[in-house]
C-alpha positions in Angstrom: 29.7 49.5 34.9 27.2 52.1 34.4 29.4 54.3 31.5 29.1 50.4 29.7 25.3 50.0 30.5 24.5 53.2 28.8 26.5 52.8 25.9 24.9 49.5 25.4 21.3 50.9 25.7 22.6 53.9 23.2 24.0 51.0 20.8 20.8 49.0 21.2 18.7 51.8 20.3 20.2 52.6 17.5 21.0 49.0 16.1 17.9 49.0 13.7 20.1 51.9 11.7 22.0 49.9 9.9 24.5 48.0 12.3 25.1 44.6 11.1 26.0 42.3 14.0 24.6 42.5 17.3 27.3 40.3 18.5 29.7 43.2 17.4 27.6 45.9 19.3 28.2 44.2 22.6 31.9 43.8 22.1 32.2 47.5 21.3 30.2 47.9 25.2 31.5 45.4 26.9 34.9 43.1 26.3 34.5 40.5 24.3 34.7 37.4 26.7 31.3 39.0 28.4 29.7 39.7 25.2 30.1 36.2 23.8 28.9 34.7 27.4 25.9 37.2 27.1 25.2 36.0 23.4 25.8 32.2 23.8 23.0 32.5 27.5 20.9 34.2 25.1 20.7 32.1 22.7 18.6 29.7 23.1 15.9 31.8 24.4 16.3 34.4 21.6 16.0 31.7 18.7 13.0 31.0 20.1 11.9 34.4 20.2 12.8 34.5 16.5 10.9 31.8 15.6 8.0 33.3 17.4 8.7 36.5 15.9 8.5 35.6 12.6 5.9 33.8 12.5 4.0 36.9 13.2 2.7 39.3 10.9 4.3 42.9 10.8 3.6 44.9 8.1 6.9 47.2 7.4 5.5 48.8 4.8 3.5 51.2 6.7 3.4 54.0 5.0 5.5 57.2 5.6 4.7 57.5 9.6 8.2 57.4 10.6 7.5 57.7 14.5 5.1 54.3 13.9 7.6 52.6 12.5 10.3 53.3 14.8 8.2 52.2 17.3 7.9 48.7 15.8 11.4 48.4 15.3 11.9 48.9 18.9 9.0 46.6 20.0 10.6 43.9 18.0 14.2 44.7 19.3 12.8 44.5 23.3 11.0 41.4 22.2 14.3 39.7 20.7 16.3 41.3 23.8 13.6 40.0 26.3 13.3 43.1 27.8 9.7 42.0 27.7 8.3 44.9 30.3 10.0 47.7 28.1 8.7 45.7 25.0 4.6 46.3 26.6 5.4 49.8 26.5 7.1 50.1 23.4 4.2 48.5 22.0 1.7 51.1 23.6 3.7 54.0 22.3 3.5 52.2 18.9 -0.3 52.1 19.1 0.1 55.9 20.0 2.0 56.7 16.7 0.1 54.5 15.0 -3.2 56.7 16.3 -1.6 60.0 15.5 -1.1 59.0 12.2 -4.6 57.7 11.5 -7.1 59.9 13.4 -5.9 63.3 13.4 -6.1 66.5 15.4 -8.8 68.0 13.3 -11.2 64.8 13.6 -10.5 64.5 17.2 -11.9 67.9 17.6 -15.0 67.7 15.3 -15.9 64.7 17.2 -14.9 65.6 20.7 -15.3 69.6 20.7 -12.8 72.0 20.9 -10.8 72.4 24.3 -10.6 75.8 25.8 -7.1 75.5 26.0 -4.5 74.5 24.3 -4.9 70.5 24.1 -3.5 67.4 22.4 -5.5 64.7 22.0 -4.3 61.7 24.1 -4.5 58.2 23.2 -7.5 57.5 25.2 -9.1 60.8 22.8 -8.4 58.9 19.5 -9.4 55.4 20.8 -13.1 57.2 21.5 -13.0 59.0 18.0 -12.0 55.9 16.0 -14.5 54.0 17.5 -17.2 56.6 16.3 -19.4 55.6 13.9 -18.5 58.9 11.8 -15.1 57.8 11.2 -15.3 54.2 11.7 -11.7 53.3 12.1 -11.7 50.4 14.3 -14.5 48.0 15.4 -15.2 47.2 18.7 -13.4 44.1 19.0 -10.1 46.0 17.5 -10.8 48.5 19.9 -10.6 46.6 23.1 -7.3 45.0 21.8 -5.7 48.7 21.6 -7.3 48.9 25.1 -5.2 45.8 25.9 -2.2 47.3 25.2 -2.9 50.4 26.3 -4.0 49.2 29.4 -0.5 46.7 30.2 1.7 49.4 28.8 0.4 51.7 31.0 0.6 49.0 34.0 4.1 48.3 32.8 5.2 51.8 33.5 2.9 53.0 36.2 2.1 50.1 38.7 5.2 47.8 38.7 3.6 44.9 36.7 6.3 42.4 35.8 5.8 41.3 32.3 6.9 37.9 31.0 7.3 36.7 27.9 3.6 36.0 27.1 2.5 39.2 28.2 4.8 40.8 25.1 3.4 38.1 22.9 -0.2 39.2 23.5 0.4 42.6 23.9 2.0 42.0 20.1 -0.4 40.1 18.7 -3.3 42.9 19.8 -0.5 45.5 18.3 -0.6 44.4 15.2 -4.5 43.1 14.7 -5.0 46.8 15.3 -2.4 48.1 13.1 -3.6 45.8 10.4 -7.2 46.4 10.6 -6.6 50.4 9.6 -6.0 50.5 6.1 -5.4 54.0 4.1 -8.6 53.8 3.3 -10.2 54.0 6.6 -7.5 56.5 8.2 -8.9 59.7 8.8 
């Protein structure tokens, strides 16, 4: 029922905090003859989304953005879950934090101009200013990969697109090429 679905999307979310067994989650939402059908239909398609998983490289020592991280986590969780629509836009709102973190307000402006109002830079503001040659913080090829997954997460929750499971493998792969290619030394 829907009091069950919502407590399962609130136990989901908050898995990555320390809750040991997934399996153990799901019996707390649902009875447990469900939650061990669930598991045992999702297994096979979740081991090999394991195996994918891992054999990508995430870097989860990223520093102290918080938001960025969290963000991953729940990328990887969508992935494993294949929730693989909600996984493209996780991944764009981890590209997001991953921005904020790396091209701030104040080189945004420089570079851009000061608004006339009260303004936040938006994703597509700090793609534009890390491209600049003044701050250099992606290339152009890393630059139309965050346009990738830009671009799908934004079809993802705008236009209805129906993501499969190698649309989230893509729109992972471009993730974390981006996320990789900004080191401390080039964040601004």
């Amino acid at each position: 029922d829907k009091e069950q679905a919502r407590l399962l999307i609130t136990l989901m979310a908050h898995a990555h905090e320390g809750a040991p067994d997934v399996l153990h989650l799901f019996r707390i939402a649902f009875d447990h003859v469900f939650a061990e059908l669930f598991v045992l239909k999702m297994m096979p398609e979740m081991s090999g989304r394991v195996s994918w998983l891992a054999s990508r490289s995430i870097d989860w020592k990223i520093g102290e953005n918080d938001k960025s991280l969290h963000y991953l986590r729940l990328v990887s969780m969508t992935y494993l879950l294949g929730m693989d629509q909600v996984c493209l836009v996780m991944c764009r709102a981890a590209l997001e934090a991953w921005l904020e973190a790396n091209v701030s307000n104040d080189i945004c402006i420089d570079i851009l101009g000061q608004r006339e109002y009260d303004w936040e830079p938006s994703l597509t503001d700090r793609l534009k200013v890390a491209l600049d040659p003044r701050v250099k913080v992606l290339d152009s090829h890393e630059r139309n990969r965050a346009e990738y997954v830009r671009n799908i997460g934004n079809s993802a929750v705008h236009r209805g697109f129906k993501a499969r499971r190698e649309d989230a493998e893509k729109c992972i792969d471009h993730l974390m090429a981006v996320i990789n290619s900004i080191s401390p030394e080039t964040a601004k």
